[in-house]
C-alpha positions in Angstrom: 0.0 0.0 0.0 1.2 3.6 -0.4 2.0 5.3 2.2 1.8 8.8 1.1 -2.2 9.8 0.2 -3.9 13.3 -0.6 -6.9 14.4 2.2 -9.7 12.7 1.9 -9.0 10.2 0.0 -8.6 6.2 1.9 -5.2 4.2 1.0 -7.3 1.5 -0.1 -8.8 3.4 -3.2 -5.2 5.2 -4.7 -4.0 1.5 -4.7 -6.7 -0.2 -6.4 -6.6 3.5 -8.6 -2.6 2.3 -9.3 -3.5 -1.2 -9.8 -5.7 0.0 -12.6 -3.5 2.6 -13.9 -0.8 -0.3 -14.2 -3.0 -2.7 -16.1 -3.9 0.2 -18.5 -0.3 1.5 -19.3 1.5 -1.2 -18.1 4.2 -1.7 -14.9 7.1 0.6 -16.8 5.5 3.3 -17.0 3.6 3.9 -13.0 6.3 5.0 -10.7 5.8 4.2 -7.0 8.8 3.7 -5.2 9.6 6.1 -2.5 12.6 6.8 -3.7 12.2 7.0 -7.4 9.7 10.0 -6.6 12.4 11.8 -5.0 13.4 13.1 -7.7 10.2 14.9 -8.6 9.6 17.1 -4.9 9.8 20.8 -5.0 13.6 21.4 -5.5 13.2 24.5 -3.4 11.1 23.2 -0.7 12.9 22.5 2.6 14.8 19.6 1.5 13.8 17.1 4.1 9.8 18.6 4.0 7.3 15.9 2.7 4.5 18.4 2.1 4.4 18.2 -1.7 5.3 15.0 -1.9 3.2 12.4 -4.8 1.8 9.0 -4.1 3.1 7.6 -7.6 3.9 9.1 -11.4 2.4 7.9 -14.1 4.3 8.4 -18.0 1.2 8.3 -20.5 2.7 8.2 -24.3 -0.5 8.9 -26.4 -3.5 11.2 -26.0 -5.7 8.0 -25.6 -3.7 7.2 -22.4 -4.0 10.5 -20.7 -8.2 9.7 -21.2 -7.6 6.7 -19.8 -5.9 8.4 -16.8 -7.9 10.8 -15.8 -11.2 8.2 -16.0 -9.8 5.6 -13.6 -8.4 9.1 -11.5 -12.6 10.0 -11.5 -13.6 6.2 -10.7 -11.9 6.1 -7.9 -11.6 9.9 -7.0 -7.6 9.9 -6.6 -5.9 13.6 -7.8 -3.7 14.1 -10.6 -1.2 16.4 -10.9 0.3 17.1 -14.5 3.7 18.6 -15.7 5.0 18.9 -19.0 8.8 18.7 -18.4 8.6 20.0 -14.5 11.7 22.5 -15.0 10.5 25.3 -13.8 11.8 25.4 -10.3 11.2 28.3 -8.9 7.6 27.8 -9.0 7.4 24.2 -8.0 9.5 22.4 -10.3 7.2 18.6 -11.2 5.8 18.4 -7.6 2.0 18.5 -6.9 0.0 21.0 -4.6 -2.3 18.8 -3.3 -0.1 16.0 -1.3 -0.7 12.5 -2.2 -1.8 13.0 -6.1 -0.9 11.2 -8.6 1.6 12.8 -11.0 0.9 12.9 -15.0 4.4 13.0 -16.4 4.0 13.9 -19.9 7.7 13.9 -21.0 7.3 11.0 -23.1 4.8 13.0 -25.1 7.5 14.4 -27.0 6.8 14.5 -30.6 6.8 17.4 -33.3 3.6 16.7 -34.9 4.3 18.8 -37.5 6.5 22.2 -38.9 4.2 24.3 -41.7 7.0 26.8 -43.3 4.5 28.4 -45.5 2.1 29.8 -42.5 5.2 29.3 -40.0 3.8 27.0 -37.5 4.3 23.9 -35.6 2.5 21.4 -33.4 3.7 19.8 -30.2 2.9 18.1 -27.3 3.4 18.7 -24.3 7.2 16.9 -23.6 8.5 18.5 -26.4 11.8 20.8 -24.8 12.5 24.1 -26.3 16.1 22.8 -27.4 13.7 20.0 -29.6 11.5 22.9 -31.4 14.9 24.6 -32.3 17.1 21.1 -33.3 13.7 20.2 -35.5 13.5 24.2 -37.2 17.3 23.9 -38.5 16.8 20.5 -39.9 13.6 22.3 -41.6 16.3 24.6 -43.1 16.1 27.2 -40.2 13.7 29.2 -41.9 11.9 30.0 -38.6 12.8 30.8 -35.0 11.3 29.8 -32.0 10.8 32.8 -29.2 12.4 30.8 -26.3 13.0 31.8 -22.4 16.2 31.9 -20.7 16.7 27.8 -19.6 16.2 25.7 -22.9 15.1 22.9 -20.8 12.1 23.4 -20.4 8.5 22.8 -22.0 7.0 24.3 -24.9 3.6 24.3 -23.8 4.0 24.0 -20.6 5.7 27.5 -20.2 3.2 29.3 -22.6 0.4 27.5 -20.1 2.1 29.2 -17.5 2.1 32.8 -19.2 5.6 32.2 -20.1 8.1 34.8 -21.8 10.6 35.1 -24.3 12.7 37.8 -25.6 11.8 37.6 -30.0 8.7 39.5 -30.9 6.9 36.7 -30.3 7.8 36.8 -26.5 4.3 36.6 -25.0 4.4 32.9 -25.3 0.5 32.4 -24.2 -0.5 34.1 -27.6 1.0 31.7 -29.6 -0.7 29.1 -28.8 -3.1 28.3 -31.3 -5.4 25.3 -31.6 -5.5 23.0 -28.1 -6.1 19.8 -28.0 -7.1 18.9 -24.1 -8.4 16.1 -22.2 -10.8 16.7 -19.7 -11.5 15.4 -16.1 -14.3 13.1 -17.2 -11.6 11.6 -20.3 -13.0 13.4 -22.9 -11.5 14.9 -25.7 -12.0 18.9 -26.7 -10.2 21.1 -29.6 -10.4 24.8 -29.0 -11.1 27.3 -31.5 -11.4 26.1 -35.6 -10.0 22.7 -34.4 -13.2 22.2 -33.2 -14.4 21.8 -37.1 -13.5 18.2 -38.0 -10.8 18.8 -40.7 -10.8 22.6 -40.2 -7.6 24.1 -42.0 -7.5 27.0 -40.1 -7.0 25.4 -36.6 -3.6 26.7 -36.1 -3.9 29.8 -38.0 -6.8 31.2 -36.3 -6.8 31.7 -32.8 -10.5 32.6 -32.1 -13.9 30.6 -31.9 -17.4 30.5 -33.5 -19.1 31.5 -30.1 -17.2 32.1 -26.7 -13.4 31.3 -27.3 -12.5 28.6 -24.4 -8.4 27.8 -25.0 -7.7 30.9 -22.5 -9.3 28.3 -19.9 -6.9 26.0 -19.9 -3.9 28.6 -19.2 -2.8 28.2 -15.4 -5.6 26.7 -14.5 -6.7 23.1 -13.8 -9.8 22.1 -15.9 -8.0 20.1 -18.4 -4.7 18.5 -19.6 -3.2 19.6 -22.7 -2.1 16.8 -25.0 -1.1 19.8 -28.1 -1.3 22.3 -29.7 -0.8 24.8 -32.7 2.3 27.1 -31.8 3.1 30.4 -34.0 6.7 30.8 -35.4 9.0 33.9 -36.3 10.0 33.8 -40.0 13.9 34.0 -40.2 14.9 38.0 -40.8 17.4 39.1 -43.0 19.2 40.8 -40.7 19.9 40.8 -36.5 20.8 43.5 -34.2 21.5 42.3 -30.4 21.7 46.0 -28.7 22.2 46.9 -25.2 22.0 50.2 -23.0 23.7 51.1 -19.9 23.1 53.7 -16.9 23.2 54.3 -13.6 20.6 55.7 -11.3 17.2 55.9 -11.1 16.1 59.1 -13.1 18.1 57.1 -16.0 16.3 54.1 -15.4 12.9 55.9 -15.7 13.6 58.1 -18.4 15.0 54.7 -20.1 11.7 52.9 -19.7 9.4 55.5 -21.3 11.7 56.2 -23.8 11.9 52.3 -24.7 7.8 52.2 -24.1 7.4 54.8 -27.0 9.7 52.9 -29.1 7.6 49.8 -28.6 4.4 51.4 -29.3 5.7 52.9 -32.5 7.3 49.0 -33.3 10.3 50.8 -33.9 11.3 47.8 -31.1 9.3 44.9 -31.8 11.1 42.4 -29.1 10.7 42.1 -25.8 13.6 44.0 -23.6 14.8 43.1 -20.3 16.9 44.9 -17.7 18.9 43.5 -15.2 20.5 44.8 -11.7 22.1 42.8 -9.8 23.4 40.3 -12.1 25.8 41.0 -14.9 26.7 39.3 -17.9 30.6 39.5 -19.3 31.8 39.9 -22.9 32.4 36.1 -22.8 28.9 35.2 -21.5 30.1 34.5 -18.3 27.7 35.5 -15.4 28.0 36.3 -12.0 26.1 38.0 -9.4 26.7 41.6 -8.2 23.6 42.7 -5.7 25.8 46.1 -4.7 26.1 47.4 -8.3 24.0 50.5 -9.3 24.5 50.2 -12.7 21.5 48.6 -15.5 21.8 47.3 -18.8 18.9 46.9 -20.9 18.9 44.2 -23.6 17.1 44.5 -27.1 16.8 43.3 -30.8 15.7 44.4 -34.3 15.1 42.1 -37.1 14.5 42.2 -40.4 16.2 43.8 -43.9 19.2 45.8 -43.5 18.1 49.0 -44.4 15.0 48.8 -42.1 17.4 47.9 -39.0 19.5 50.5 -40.1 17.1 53.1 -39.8 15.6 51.6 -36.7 19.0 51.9 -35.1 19.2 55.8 -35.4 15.7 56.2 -34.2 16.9 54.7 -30.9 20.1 56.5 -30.8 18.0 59.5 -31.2 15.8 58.5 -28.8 17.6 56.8 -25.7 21.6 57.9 -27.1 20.4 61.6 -26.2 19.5 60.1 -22.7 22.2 61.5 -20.0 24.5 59.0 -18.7 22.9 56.2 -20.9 25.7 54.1 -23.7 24.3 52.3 -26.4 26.1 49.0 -28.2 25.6 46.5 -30.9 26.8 44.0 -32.5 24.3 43.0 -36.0 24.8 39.0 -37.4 23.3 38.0 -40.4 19.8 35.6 -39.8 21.8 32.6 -40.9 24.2 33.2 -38.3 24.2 30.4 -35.6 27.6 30.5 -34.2 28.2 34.4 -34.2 25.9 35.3 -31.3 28.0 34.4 -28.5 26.5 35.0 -25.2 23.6 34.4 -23.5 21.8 37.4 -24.5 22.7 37.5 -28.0 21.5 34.1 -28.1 18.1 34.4 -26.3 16.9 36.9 -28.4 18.2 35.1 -31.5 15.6 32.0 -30.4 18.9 29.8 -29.5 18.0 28.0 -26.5 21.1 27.3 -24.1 21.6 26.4 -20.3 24.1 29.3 -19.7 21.8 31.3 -16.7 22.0 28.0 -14.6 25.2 28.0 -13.5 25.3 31.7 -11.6 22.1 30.9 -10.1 24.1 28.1 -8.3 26.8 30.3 -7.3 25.8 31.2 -3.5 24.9 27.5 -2.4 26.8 25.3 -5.2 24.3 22.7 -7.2 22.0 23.1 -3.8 21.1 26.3 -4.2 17.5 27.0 -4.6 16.1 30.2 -5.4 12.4 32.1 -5.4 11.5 34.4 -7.9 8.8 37.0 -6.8 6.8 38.4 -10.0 4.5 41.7 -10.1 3.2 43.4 -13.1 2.8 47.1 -13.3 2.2 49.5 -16.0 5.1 50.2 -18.1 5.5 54.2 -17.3 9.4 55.0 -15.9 7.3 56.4 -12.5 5.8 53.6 -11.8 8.2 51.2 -12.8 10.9 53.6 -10.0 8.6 53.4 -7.5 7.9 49.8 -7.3 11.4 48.9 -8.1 12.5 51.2 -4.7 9.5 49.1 -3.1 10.7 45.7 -3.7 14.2 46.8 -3.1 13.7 48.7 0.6 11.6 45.6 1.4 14.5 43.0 0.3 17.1 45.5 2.9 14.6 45.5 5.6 14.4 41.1 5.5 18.1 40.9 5.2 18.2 39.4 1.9 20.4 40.2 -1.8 18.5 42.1 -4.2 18.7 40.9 -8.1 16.1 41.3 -10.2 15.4 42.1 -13.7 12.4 44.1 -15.5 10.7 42.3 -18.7 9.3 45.3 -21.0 5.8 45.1 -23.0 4.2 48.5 -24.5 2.0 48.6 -22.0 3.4 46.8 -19.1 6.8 45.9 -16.9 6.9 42.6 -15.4 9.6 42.8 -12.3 11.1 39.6 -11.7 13.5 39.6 -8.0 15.2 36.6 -6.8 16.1 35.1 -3.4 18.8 33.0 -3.4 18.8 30.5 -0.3 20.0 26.8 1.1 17.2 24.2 0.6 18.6 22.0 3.2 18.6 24.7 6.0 14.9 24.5 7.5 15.3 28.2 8.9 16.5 29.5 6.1 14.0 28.0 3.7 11.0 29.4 6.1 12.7 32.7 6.0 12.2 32.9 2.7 8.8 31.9 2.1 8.0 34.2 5.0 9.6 36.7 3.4 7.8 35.9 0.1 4.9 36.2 2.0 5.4 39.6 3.0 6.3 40.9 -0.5 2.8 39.8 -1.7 1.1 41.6 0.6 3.5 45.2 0.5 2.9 45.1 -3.2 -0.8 44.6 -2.7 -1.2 47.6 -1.0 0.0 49.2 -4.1 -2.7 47.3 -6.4 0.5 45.0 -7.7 0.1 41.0 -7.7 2.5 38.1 -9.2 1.5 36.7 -12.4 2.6 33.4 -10.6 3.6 32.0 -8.1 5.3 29.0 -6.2 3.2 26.1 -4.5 3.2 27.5 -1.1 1.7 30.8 -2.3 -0.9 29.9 -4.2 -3.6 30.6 -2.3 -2.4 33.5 -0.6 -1.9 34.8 -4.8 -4.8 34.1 -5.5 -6.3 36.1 -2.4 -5.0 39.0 -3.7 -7.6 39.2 -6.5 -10.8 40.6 -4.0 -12.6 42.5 -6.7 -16.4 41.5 -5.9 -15.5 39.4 -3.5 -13.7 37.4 -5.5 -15.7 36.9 -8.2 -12.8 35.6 -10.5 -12.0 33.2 -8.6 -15.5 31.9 -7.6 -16.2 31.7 -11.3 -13.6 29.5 -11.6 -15.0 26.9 -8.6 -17.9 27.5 -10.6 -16.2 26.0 -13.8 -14.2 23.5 -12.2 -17.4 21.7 -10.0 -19.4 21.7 -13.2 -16.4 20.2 -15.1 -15.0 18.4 -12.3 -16.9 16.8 -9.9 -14.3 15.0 -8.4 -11.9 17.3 -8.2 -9.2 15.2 -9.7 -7.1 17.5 -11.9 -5.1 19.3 -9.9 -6.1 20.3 -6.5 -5.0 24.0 -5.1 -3.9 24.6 -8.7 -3.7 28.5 -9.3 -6.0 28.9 -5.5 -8.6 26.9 -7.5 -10.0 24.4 -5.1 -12.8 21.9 -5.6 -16.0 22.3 -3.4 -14.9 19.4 -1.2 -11.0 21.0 -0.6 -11.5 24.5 -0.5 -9.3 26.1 2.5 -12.2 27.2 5.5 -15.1 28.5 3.6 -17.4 27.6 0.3 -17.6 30.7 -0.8 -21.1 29.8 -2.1 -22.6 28.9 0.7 -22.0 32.4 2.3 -23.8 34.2 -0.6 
């Protein structure tokens, strides 16, 4: 029998569940050994903490398998968790919220479906690793690039799921998706959008419906498990420019930011640029960490003809180069040009995926380090963007704790993403830190500021944050997930969304 089981839920019903699950895919691919399932905790829990820990893995191959999972999970009421490729650590890595579930490891789902040069497209499931979509585009002919984030480990779908970001234009990962195909808690099968047409050619060209559009959904949330999907592609440019600028000081940083938000809006920049403090990048691409240093540097790209980047170029140097204090760089490589970019930076927004950014972040601790990224959104004006970078800053000083953090740039908005870096195996420590994360979420709430996500432990407090009529959001989503899951069986606590029988104190309905 198993010794580890989710609330609720009797021993004798998560064996008979894994007895079942066994027959159905067979004994090599359900995990239940202790100590195989190691390996799949929260990296950055307190190492020796059982709280997140699964009652067995499961390693469907095929879409028909994942139905087959999720019915036995609703037969016999046991909780799945899913992960694509469970990379991203900082928010959980592969473990589940709910303790006890019954992980859906879908890293053996790993096939490109299919690479359309003409409409510059591909499909993939949900194992599929950003360094696969690359490998797969230059044996195409390397006519498109993948927008990728900063560790090329992880999933394709399961970062733009998660509101994932990139630094091409096509950076907003969650908007190019296009055309899911997602199982749902009672093992059926749906296709969003024109792939609900049988044969419809437009399915991942299209994003929208006939009627209510329902792929949004199935973004961070835990009403179904995505088995593919449609996923938009940059067409290989002419030409690419990997620009930086530097300054020092706040009033630079600010006047830097509306400068670079008017240069968005006008597409002058078309990519996705990110400052960093705190953590520096050498002319060799190696990294290190520098929490004391005032000084920023703002990444950025152009793509396309020569000419056209040309002239893009002076625009900025008239724009930010009359800037005080700020220094503008460049280095331009052709778009056939693989081997010329030759740091980090360069390659990121070139859509070459690479581990490079690992290695610093395991500079304080060695390979044990764990770390905690805290992630509000804000407006993209230089005020606002200096007032909550002070705020996060005077709130890291007052806990004690290393300030690095960097500021991902949209027209419209500014994502700031600060990092504490801590020892996993120190108990104190770790609880230090997710106290401290605690207080962070609710000093930026004050200011109308929330994460866009956020690790397991925070989830509902996150989700808290989100009051407006009393919670309507989030009670429409119970709503949807009790209608759609009964059970409760995908993925418990997922995003603050509870089902009736687990929610934390209170049915919100019942108090109406």
């Amino acid at each position: 029998m198993t010794s580890v089981v989710p609330d609720g839920i009797s021993p004798v019903a998560v064996d008979k569940a894994i007895e079942k699950l066994t027959a159905e895919l067979g004994a090599e691919s359900v995990v239940t050994a202790r100590e195989d399932l190691l390996e799949f905790r929260d990296p950055y829990a307190y190492r020796e903490s059982d709280e997140f820990d699964a009652s067995a893995m499961v390693l469907p191959t095929t879409t028909e398998q994942v139905q087959a999972i999720t019915r036995i999970a609703g037969e016999y009421g046991v909780p799945l968790w899913t992960f694509s490729q469970g990379r991203n650590n900082t928010y959980g890595g592969p473990a589940p919220r709910l303790r006890g579930s019954v992980l859906v490891n879908l890293r053996k789902m790993n096939r490109i479906l299919e690479i359309d040069t003409d409409l510059a497209y591909a499909v993939v499931e949900p194992g599929v690793r950003w360094f696969d979509l690359h490998e797969a585009l230059e044996r195409e002919g390397g006519e498109l690039w993948a927008s990728i984030p900063d560790l090329g480990w992880g999933s394709v779908i399961g970062n733009s799921l998660e509101y994932g970001i990139g630094y091409t234009p096509y950076g907003d990962h969650a908007r190019n998706i296009c055309g899911l195909e997602v199982v749902l808690p009672d093992g059926s099968l749906l296709r969003t959008g024109m792939g609900a047409m049988d044969g419809n050619p437009a399915r991942h060209t299209y994003p929208h419906s006939y009627g209510p559009s329902v792929a949004g959904l199935f973004q961070q949330s835990n009403l179904g498990i995505v088995t593919s999907t449609g996923w938009w592609l940059m067409r290989r440019p002419e030409t690419y420019l990997a620009g930086w600028a530097r300054f020092h000081g706040y009033e630079a940083l600010g006047a830097v930011v509306d400068g670079l938000r008017g240069l968005l809006l006008d597409r002058t920049i078309e990519n996705h640029p990110m400052f960093t403090r705190g953590y520096e990048v050498d002319e060799n691409g190696v990294g290190h960490l520098n929490p004391d240093g005032d000084g920023w540097v703002v990444r950025f790209a152009l793509y396309g003809r020569q000419p056209v980047v040309d002239a893009q170029y002076r625009t900025i140097e008239a724009t930010l180069g009359r800037l005080p204090g700020v220094e503008l760089a460049k280095r331009v490589f052709s778009g056939t040009d693989l081997t010329g970019p030759a740091n980090h930076d360069e390659r990121v927004q070139r859509g070459i995926p690479d581990m490079d950014l690992l290695d610093p972040q395991m500079l304080p601790y060695g390979a044990d380090t764990g770390h905690l990224d805290f992630s509000p959104v804000g407006p993209a004006t230089g005020d606002a963007v200096v007032r909550t970078e002070q705020l996060v800053r005077s709130i890291y000083a007052r806990q004690g704790r290393a300030y690095v953090n960097g500021i991902f740039l949209t027209p419209r908005s500014a994502l700031h993403i600060s990092t504490t870096f801590f020892d996993p195996r120190d108990e104190q420590e770790t609880e230090a830190v997710y106290a401290n994360y605690s207080e962070l979420v609710h000093e930026l709430a004050k200011t109308g500021y929330a994460p866009y996500r956020t690790n397991l432990a925070h989830m509902d407090l996150v989700a808290d944050q989100f009051g407006f009529g009393d919670h309507a959001q989030l009670r429409f989503a119970e709503k949807l997930k009790d209608a759609l899951d009964p059970r409760g069986i995908l993925a418990p606590g997922k995003s603050g969304i509870w089902p009736a029988t687990l929610r934390p104190g209170r049915d919100r309905d019942s108090e109406q």
